[in-house]
C-alpha positions as CSV (number, residue, x, y, z in Angstrom):
1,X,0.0,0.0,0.0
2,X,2.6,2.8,1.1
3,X,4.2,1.6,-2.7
4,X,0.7,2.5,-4.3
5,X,0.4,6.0,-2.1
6,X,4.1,7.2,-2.9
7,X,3.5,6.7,-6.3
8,X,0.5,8.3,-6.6
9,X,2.0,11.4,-4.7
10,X,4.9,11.1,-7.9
11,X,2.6,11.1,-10.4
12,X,0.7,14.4,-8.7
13,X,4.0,16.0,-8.3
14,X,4.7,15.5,-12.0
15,X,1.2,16.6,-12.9
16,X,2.3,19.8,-11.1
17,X,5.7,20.4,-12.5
18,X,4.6,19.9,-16.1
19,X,1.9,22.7,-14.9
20,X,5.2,24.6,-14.2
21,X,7.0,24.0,-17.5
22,X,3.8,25.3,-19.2
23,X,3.7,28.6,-17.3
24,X,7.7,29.1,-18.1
25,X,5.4,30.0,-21.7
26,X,2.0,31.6,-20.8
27,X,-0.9,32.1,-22.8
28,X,-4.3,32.6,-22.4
29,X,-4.7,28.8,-23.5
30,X,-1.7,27.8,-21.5
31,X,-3.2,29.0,-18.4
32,X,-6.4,27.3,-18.9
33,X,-4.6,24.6,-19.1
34,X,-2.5,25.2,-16.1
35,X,-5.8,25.5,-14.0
36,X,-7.2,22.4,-15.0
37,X,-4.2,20.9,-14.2
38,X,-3.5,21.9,-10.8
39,X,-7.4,21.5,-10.2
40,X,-6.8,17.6,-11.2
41,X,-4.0,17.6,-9.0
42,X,-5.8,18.9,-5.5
43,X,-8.7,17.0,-6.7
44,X,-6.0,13.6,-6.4
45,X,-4.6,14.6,-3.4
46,X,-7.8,15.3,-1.9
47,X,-8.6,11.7,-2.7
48,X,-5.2,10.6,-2.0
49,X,-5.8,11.5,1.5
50,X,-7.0,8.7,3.4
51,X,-4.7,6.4,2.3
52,X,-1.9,8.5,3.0
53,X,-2.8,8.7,6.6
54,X,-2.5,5.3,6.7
55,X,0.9,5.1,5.6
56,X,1.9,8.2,7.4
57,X,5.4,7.9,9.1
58,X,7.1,5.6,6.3
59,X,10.1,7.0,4.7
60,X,9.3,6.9,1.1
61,X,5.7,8.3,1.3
62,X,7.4,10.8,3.7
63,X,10.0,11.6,0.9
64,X,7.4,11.7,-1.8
65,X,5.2,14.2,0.1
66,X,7.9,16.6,0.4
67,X,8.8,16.1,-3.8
68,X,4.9,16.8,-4.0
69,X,5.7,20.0,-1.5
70,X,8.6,21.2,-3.6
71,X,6.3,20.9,-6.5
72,X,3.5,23.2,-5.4
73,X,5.6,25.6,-3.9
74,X,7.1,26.2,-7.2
75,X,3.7,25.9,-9.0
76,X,2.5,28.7,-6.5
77,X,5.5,31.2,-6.9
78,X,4.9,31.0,-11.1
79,X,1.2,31.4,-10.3
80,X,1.9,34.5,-7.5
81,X,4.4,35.9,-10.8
82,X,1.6,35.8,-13.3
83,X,-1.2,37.5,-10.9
84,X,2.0,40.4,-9.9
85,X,2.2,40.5,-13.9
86,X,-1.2,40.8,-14.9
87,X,-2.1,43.0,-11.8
88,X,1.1,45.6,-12.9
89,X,-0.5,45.5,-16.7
90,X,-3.9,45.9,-15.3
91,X,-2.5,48.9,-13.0
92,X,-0.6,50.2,-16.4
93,X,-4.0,50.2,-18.7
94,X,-5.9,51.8,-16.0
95,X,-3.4,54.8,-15.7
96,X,-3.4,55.0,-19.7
97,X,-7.0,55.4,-19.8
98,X,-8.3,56.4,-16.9
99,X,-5.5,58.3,-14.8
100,X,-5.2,58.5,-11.5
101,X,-7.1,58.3,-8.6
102,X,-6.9,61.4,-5.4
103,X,-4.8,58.6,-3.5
104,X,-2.1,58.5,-6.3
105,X,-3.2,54.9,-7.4
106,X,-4.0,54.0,-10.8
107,X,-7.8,54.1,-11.8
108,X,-9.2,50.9,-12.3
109,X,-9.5,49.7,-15.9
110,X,-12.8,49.5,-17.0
111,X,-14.0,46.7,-19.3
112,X,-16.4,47.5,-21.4
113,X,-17.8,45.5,-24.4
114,X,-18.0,48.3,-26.6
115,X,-16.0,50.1,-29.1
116,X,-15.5,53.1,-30.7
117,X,-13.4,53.4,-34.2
118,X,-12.6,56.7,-35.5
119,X,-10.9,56.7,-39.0
């Protein structure tokens, strides 16, 4: 059993590391993609769970679950860069169109589903 657990923790770490290597080249459909993978992953954890408590204390599902560890933590620092990157480009759009706020903050930018073309 603690076989079947640390290898089921491996292949959830490599779920999230190939998430990783796909945000190393975002795209809209690249982080789609990302989401749906790291929502697989939690969702094999979560059911991972039980049966890792079980074999809690054994040296290779102990050494697994910190590969899965090192895995998220990376997968959450690239995810924590891309919200800082859109956020900044967000903040940058705002200014541009809107200006600033009294505070000195950027206005938000407004989304609007309409156009104007002048030519």
């Amino acid at each position: 059993m603690a076989e079947a657990i640390k290898n089921r923790l491996d292949d959830i770490g490599k779920q999230l590391e190939e998430a990783c290597e796909l945000l190393l080249r975002p795209s809209p459909e690249v982080l789609d993609e990302c989401a749906t993978r790291c929502q697989q992953a939690a969702a094999e954890l979560a059911a991972s769970l039980p049966g890792l408590h079980l074999e809690r204390g054994k040296p290779e599902v102990l050494a697994a679950a910190q590969r899965l560890s090192a895995a998220v933590r990376s997968a959450r620092r690239l995810l924590e860069n891309a919200a800082a990157y859109h956020n900044r480009w967000q903040a940058l759009l705002g200014a541009m169109s809107g200006g600033y706020l009294r505070s000195g903050k950027a206005a938000p930018l407004v989304h609007s589903e309409r156009f104007i073309l002048r030519g």
